[in-house]
C-alpha positions as CSV (number, residue, x, y, z in Angstrom):
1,X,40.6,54.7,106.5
2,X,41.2,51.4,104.7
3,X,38.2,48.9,104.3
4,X,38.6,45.1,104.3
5,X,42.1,45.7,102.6
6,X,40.7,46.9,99.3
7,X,38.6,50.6,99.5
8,X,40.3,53.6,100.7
9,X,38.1,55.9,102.2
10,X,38.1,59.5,101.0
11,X,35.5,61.3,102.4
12,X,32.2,61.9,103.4
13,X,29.4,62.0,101.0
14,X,25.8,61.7,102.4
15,X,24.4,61.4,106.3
16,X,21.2,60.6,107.6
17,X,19.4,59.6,110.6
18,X,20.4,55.7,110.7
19,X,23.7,56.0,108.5
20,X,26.8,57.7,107.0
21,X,27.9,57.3,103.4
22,X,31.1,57.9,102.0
23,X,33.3,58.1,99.1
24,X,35.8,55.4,98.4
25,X,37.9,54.0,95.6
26,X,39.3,50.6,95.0
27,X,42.6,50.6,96.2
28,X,43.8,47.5,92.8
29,X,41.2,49.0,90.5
30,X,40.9,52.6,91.1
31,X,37.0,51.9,91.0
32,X,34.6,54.4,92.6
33,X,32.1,53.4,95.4
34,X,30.1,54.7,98.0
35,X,30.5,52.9,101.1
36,X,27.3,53.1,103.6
37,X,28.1,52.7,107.6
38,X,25.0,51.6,109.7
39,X,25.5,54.1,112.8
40,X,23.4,51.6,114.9
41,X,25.3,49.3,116.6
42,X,23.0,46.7,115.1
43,X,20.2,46.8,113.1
44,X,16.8,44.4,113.3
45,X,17.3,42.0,110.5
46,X,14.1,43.6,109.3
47,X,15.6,46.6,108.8
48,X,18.5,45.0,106.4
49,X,15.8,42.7,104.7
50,X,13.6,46.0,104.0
51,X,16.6,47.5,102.5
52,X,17.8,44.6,100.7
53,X,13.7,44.5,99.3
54,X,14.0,48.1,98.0
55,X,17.0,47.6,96.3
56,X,15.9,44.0,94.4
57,X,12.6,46.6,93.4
58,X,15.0,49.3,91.9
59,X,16.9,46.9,89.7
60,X,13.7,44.7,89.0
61,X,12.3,48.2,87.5
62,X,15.7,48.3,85.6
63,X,16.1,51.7,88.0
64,X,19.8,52.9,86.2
65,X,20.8,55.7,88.5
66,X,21.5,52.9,91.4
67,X,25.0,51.6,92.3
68,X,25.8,47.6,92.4
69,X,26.1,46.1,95.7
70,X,30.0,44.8,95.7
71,X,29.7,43.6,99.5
72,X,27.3,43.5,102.0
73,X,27.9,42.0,105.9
């Protein structure tokens, strides 16, 4: 499966009650990411805003075992 033109997906690396996350690589740059698919249909804003609010609290803490956000929508 190709994503937005520009991450290949390779295969599945994580799975949990609200979401699926898989393993994919920049198809230009060869880059490794992990690529999280919502399995809701669509989720509360609150939802995305909590997450969004944990992440900003990781990297605040200077957290180094998270992975950058490339994309989000």
């Amino acid at each position: 499966m190709i994503i937005e033109n520009k991450y290949k997906v390779e295969k599945q690396i994580g799975k949990g009650t609200y979401s699926n996350v898989y393993y994919a690589k920049h198809i230009e740059k060869g880059t490794s990411v992990a690529i999280k698919f919502d399995n809701e249909l669509e989720l509360s804003k609150k939802l995305i805003q909590h997450e969004i609010q944990i992440y900003l609290i990781l990297k605040k803490h200077k957290i180094t075992n998270i992975v950058p956000i490339k994309s989000f929508g």
